[in-house]
VOLUM-793272 format. One record per residue (C-alpha): x, y, z; residue in one letter. Coordinates in steps of 0.001 Angstrom, whole numbers, plus 524288, in hexadecimal, padded with zeros to 5 digits. Layout:
N
NODE    c1    c2    c3 rest
NODE     X     Y     Z    a
...
//
This chain:
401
NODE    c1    c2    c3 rest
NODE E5557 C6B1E F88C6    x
NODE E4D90 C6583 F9571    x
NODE E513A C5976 F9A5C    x
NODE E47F0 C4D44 F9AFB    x
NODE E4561 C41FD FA63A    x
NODE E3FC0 C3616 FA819    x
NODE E32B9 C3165 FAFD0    x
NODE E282E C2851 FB2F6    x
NODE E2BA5 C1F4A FA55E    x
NODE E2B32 C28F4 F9A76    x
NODE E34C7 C33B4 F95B6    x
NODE E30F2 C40D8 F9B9D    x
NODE E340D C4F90 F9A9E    x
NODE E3C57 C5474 FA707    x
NODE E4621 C5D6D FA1C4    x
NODE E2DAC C8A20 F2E60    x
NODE E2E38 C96CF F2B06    x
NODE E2F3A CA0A1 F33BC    x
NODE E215E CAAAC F36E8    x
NODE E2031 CB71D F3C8D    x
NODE E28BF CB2BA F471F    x
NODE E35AA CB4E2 F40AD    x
NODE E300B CC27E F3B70    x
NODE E2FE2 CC87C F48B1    x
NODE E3B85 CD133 F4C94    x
NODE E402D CCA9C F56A9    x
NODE E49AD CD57B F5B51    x
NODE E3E73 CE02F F5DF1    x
NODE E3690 CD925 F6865    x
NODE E283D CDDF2 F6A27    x
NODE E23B2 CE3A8 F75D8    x
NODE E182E CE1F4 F7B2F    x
NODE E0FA3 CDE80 F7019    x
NODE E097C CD3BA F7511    x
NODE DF9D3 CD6F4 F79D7    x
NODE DED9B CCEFF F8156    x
NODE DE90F CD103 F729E    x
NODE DF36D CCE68 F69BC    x
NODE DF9BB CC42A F6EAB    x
NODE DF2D8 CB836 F6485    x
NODE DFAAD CBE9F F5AEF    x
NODE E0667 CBA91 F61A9    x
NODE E031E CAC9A F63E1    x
NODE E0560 C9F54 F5C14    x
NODE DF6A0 C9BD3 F5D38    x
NODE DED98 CA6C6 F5A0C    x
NODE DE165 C9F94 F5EB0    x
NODE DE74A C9CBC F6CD3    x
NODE DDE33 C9B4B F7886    x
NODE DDEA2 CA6D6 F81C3    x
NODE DE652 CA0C6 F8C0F    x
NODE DEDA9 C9DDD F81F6    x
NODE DF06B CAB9F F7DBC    x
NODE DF061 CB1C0 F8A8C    x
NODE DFB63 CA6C8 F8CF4    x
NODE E0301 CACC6 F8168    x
NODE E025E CBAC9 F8582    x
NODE E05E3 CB8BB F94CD    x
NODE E10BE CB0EE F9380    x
NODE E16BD CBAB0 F8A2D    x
NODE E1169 CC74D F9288    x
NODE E1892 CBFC2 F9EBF    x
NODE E25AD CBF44 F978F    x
NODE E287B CCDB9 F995C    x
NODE E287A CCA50 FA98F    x
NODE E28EC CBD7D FAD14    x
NODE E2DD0 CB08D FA9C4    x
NODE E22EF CA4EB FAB6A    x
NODE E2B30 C98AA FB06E    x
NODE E26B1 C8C88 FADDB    x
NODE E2B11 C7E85 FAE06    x
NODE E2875 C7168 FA6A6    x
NODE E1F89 C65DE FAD11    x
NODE E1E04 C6EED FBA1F    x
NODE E1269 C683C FBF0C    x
NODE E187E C5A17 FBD43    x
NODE E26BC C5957 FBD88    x
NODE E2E90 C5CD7 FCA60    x
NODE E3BFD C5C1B FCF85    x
NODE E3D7D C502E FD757    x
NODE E2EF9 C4BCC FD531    x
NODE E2ACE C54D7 FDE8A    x
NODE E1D1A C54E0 FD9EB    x
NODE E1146 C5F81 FDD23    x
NODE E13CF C6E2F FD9CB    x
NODE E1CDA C73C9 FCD24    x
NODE E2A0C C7366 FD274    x
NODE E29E1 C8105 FCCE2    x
NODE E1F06 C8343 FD87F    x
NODE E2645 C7ACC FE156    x
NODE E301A C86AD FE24A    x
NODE E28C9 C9238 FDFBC    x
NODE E1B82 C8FD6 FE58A    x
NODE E1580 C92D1 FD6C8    x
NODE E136E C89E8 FCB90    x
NODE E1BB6 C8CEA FBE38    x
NODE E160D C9650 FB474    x
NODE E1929 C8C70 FA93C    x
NODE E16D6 C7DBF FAA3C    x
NODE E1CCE C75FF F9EAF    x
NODE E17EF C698D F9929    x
NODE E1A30 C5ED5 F8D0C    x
NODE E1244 C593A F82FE    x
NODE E1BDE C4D86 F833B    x
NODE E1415 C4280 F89D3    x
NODE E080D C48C6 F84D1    x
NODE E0DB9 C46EB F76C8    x
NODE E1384 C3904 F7A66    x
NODE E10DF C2BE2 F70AB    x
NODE E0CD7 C2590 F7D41    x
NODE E02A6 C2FDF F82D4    x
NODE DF6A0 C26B9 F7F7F    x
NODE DECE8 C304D F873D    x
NODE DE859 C25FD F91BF    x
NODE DE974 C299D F9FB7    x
NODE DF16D C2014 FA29D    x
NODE DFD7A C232D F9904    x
NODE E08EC C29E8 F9EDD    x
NODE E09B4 C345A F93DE    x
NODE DFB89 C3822 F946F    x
NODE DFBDC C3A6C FA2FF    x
NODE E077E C42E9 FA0F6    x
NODE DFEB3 C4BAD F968F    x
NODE DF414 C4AE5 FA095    x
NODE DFD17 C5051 FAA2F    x
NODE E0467 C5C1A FA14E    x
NODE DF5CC C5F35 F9D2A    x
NODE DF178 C6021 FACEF    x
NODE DFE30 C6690 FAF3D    x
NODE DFB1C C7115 FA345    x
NODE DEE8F C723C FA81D    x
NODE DF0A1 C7539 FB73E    x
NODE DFC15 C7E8C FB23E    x
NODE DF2A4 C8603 FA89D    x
NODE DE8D5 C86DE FB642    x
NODE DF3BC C8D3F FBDE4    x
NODE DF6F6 C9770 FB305    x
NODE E03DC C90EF FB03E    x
NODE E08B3 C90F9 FA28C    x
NODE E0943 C84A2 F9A98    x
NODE E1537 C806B F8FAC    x
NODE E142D C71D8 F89C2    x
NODE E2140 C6D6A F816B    x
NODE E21D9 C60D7 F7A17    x
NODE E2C59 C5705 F7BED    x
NODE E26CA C50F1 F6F05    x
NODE E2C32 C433B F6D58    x
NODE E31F0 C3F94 F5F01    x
NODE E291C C3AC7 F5705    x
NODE E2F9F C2D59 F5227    x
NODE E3029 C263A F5EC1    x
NODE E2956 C2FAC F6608    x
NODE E33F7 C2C7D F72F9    x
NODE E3BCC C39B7 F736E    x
NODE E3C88 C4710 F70FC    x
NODE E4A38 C479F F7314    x
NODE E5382 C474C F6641    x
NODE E5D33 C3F4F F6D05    x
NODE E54AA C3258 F6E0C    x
NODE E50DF C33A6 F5E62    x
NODE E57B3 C2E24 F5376    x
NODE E5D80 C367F F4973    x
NODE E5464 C35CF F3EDB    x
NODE E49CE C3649 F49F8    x
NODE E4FE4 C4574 F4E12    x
NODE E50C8 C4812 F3F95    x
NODE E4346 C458D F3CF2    x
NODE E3A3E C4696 F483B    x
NODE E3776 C540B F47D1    x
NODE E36E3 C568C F3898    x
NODE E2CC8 C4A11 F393B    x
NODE E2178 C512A F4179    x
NODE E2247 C5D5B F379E    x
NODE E1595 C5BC8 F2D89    x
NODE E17A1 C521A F24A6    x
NODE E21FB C4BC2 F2C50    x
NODE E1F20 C3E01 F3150    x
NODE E1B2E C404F F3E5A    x
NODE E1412 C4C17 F3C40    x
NODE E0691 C4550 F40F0    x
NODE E0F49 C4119 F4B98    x
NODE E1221 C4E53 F504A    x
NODE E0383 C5295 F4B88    x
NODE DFDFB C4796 F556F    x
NODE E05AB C4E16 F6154    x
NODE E0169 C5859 F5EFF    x
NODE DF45A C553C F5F8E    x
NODE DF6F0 C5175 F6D09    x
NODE DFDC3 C5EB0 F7019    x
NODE DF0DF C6658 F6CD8    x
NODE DE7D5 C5E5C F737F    x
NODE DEFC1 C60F7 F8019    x
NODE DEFB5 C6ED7 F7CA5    x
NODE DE15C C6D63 F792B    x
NODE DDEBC C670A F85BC    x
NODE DE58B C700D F8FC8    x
NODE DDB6D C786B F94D2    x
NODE DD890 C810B FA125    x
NODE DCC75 C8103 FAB51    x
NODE DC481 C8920 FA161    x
NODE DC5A7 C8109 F967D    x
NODE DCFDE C89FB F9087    x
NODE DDD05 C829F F8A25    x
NODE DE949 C83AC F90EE    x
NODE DF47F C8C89 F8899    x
NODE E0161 C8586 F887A    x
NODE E0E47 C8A79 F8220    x
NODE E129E C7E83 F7A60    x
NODE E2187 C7DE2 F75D9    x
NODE E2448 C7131 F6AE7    x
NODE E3192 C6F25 F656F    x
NODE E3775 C75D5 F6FC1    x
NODE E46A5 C7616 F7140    x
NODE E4638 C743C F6296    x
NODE E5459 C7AE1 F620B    x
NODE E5A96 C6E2C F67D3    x
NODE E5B5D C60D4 F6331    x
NODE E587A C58E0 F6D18    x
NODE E4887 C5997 F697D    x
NODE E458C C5284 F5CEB    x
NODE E3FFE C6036 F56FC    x
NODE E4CF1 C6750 F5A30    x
NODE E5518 C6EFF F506F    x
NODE E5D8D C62F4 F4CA2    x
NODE E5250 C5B16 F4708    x
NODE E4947 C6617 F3FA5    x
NODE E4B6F C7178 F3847    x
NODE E46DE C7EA7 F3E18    x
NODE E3B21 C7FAC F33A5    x
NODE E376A C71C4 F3696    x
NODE E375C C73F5 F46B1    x
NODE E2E6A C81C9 F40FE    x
NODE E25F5 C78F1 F39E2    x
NODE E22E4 C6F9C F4465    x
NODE E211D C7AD3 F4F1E    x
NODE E1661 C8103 F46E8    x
NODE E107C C75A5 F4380    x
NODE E0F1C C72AF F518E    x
NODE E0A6F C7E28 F5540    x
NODE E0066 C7FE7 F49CB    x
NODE DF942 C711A F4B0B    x
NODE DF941 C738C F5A7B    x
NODE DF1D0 C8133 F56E2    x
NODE DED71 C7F8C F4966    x
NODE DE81B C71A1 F47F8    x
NODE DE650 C6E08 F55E0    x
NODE DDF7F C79BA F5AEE    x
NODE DE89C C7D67 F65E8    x
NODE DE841 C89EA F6BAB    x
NODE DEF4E C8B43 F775D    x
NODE DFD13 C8A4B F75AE    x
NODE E07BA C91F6 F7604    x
NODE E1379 C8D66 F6CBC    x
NODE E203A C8F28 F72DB    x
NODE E2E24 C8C5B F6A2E    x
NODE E38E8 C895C F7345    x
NODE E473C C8606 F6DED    x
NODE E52AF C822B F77BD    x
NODE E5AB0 C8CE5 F7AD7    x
NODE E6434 C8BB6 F6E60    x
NODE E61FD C9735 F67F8    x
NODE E69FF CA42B F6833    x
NODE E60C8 CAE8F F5ED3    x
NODE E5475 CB0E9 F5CB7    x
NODE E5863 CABAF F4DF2    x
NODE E5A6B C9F13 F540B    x
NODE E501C C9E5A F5D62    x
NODE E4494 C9F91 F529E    x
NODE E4DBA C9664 F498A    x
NODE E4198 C8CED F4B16    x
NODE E378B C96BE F4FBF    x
NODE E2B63 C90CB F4899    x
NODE E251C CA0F4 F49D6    x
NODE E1D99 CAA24 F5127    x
NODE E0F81 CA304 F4C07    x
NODE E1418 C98CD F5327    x
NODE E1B2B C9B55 F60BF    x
NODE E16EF CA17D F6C2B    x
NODE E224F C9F0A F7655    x
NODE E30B7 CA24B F7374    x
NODE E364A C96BB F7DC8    x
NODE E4480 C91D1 F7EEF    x
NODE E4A15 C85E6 F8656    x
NODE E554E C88B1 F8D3A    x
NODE E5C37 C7FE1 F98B7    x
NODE E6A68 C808E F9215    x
NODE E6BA7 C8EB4 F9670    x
NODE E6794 C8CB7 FA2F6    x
NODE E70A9 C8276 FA5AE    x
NODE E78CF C84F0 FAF99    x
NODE E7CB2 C90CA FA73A    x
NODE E7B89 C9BDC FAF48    x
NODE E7971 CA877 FABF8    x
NODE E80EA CA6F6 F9F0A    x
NODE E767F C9C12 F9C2F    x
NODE E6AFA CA5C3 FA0BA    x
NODE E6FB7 CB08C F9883    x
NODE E708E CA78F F8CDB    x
NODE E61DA CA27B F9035    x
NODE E5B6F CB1B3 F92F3    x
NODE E618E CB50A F83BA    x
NODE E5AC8 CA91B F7D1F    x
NODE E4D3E CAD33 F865D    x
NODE E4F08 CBC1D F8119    x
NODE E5108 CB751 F7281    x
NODE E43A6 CB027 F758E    x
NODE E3E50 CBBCB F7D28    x
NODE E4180 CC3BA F7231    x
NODE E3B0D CBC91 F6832    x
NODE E2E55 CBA91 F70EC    x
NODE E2DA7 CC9ED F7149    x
NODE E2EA2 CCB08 F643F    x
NODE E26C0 CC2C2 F60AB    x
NODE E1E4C CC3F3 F69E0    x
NODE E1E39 CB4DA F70D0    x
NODE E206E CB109 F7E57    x
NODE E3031 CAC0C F81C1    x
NODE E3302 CA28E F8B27    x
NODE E3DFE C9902 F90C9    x
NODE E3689 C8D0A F8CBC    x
NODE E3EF3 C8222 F93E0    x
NODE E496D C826A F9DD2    x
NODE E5037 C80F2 FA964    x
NODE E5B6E C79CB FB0C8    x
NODE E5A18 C6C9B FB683    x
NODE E5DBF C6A17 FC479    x
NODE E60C9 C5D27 FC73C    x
NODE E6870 C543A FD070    x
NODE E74CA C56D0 FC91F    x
NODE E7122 C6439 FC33E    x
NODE E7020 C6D16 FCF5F    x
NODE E6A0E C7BA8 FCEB0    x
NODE E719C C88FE FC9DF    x
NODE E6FE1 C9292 FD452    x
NODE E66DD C9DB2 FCEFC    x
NODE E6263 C964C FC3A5    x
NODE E555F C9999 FC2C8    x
NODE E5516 CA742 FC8F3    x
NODE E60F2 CAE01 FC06F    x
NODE E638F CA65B FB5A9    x
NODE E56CC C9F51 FB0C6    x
NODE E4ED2 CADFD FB567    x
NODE E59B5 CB708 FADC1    x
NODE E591A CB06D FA2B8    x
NODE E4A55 CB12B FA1FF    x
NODE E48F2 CBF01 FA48F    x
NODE E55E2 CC6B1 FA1A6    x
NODE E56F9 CCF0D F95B9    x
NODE E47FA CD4F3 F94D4    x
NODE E4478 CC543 F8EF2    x
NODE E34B7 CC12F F8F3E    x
NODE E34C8 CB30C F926C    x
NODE E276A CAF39 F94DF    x
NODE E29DC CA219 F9A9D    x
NODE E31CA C9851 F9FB4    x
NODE E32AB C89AC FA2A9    x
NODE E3B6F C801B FAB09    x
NODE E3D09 C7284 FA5B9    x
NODE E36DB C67FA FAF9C    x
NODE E3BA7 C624D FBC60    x
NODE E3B92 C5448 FBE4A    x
NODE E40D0 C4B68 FC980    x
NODE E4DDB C4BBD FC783    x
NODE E5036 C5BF5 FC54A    x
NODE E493E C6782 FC2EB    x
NODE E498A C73BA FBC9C    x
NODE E4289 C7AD0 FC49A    x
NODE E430F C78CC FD2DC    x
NODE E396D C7655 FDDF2    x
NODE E3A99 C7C59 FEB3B    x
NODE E4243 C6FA2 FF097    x
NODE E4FF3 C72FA FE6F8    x
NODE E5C39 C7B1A FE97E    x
NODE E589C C84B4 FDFF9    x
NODE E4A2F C85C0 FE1A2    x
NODE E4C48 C955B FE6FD    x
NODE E5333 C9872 FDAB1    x
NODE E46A6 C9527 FD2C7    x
NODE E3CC4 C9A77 FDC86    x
NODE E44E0 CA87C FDB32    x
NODE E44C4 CA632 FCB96    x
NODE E340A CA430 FCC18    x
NODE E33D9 CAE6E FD401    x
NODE E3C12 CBA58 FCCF7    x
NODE E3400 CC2CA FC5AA    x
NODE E3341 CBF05 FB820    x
NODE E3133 CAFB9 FBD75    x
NODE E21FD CAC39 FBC47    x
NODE E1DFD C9F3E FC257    x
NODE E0EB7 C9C93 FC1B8    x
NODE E0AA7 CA6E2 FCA9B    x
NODE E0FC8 CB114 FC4A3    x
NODE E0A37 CAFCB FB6F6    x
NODE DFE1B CB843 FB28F    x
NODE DF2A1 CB0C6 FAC6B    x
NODE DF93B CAAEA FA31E    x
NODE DECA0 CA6C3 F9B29    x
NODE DE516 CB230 F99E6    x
NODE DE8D0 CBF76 F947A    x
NODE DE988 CCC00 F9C0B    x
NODE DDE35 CD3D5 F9B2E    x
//
C-alpha cells in the first residue's frame, strides 16, 4: 500500500462464477502459442483497435527478455519539485517505458469541466501527459483511486464509518443504490478513453487496473467489505459497460491484488476470468522493505506464481506497483535496485512484462534523480539487461511484420 501527500489545497496521490479461466491447467504452462494472428483470441476485448492489439502481443513477447520499468505521474511529480524531465530521465538520460496515471480527480464530485476548476486542469494535464507519452512510444497504465460513494471525500476505509465500509461497495453492484452512481463515472472513464488519441487520429491503448489491492482493507472494495463473487460481479460489470455499452476499445484490463497471497489457489480467489483480464499485476512494497534478499526471494515466488499463470493462460504478468520510499528519515539500502528489486524480477525463468515505481513527490522519492546518494544504483539497475527504459522498447503499437 502506497503512501499519499498533501498539495496545493486538495488531497492528492504521492505514494461470479468462474469461466474458462479456472479450466486452464495452470501447472503445464504453454509455450509459445501466442501468434501476430491469434492473439484476439487471447484478449478481454475481441474488437480492440490495432494498437490496441499489437499493445497486447508486445508487452507479452517482451516478457521472455526484458522488464519495461515504469513509474506513476513521471511527467509531473518530482523529488524535491525539481521540475522539467522524468526523474527517471534525470538519471538515465531516457524517459520510463511505463508512465502511470489516475482517474481520481478526473472522477472527482467537484470536476465541473470549466477551465478554471482545479480538478479539470488536472484531467487536462494526465490527458496531455497520456498523450505526449503515447507520442514517445511509452506505455500507458491509468488506476482509479475511486472515492466512496456516500460522501464522495475518501477512498481510504479508515475515514468511513462502519456501516459506510459495510456497504459502499455492495451499493454500486446492479440494483444496489448507487449503481447509477458508479454507472455515471463511468461514463466519464470512457469518454477519456474515447478521447485519447494519437497524431493520426488513432485512440491511444491504455492498460486500466480498478479495484486494485482488493486483497487489503484499507480500500473500501477490499476483502473485508465484499464477498469474492460480489468484487467478480463488479469487475465484469466494469469491464463489460466500458466495452459493451460504451463502445470502448482500447483497453487493456489489468487485476492487481497486494502481495498477500501464497498459491495460485489464492491468487485467483477473486479472479473475475480469463474473458475478462489481460494483465496478471501484483502490488508489492512490503517485500521490498528493507527486507533484503529474504524479502526479494519472497517477492520473485509471488511474480513466478503470476508468471506462471500468465503462461498458461496465455496473459501478460507484471509487478503492477512498488518500490521503497527514500525520505529524510528513511535513507537508501545499498544495492537496492540493482540486486534485490532486478533478482526478484528476473530469477527463476519468470516473464514479467512490466513494472512500475510509485511516484516521487517533494519530500522523497522512489526513484532517484542524478542529484541522490543512490542515483548509480538505479542507473546500473536501467541499464542490466533485462531493464527496458523507453529506448529500448520495440514499437510497441504495431505488430511485427
Amino acid at each position: 500500500m502506497k503512501q499519499f501527500f498533501f498539495f496545493s489545497l486538495f488531497i492528492a496521490v504521492i505514494g461470479c462464477s468462474s469461466d474458462k479461466g479456472s479450466e486452464v491447467d495452470e501447472t503445464e504452462p504453454q509455450t509459445d502459442v501466442l501468434t501476430t494472428k491469434n492473439v484476439i483470441t487471447y484478449m478481454v476485448d475481441k474488437k480492440a483497435t490495432a494498437e490496441t492489439v499489437a499493445l497486447f502481443y508486445n508487452l507479452k513477447i517482451l516478457g521472455k527478455t526484458k522488464v519495461a520499468i515504469g513509474q506513476q505521474d513521471a511527467f509531473n511529480n518530482f523529488y524535491q519539485d525539481a521540475g522539467g524531465d522524468s526523474d527517471i530521465k534525470k538519471n538515465t538520460g531516457f524517459d520510463p517505458a511505463i508512465l502511470g496515471s489516475d482517474f481520481m480527480f478526473i472522477t472527482d464530485k467537484n470536476n465541473n469541466n470549466q477551465s478554471n476548476n482545479w480538478f479539470y486542469q488536472q484531467e487536462q494535464k494526465i490527458i496531455s501527459d497520456t498523450k505526449a507519452a503515447y507520442a514517445k512510444g511509452i506505455i500507458n497504465t491509468f488506476s482509479w483511486h475511486l472515492r466512496e460513494p456516500n460522501n464522495e471525500t475518501s477512498f481510504y476505509t479508515s475515514d468511513m464509518t462502519t456501516e459506510q465500509k459495510n456497504t459502499a461497495f455492495k451499493s454500486i453492484l446492479p440494483g444496489g443504490a448507487n449503481h447509477e452512481w458508479y454507472k455515471k463515472k463511468l461514463d466519464k472513464v470512457a469518454s477519456v478513453f474515447l478521447n485519447l488519441k494519437g497524431s493520426k487520429g488513432e485512440l491511444i491503448p491504455v492498460i486500466f487496473r480498478p479495484f486494485h489491492e482488493f486483497d487489503g482493507s484499507w480500500f473500501w472494495w477490499g476483502a473485508n467489505f465484499c464477498t469474492a463473487e460480489e468484487y467478480k460481479t463488479a469487475y465484469k460489470f466494469t469491464v463489460d459497460y466500458l466495452k459493451n455499452t460504451k463502445g470502448v476499445h482500447n483497453i487493456l484490463y489489468a487485476f492487481s491484488p497486494d502481495r498477500t497471497y501464497l498459491t495460485s489457489t489464492d491468487y485467483l480467489s477473486r479472479y473475475p476470468g480469463d474473458k475478462y483480464v489481460d494483465v496478471l499485476g501484483m502490488d508489492n512494497y512490503g517485500d521490498f522493505d528493507n527486507q533484503g534478499t529474504t524479502g526479494a526471494n519472497t517477492a520473485n515466488s509471488k511474480l513466478k506464481i503470476i508468471s506462471d499463470l500468465a503462461k498458461s493462460k496465455v496473459k501478460i504478468a507484471a509487478l503492477t506497483e512498488t518500490g521503497y520510499r527514500v525520505t529524510s528519515s528513511n535513507t537508501p539500502i545499498n544495492d537496492w535496485f540493482s540486486t534485490y528489486l532486478y533478482d526478484a524480477l528476473t530469477s527463476n525463468s519468470i516473464e514479467v512484462s512490466y513494472m512500475m515505481f510509485w511516484t516521487n513527490d517533494s519530500d522523497g522519492y522512489y526513484v532517484p534523480n542524478s542529484s541522490v546518494s543512490n542515483a548509480a544504483d538505479f542507473k546500473t539497475f536501467a541499464s542490466k539487461p533485462k531493464s527496458a527504459l523507453v529506448n529500448s522498447l520495440p514499437k510497441m503499437y504495431e505488430l511485427p511484420k
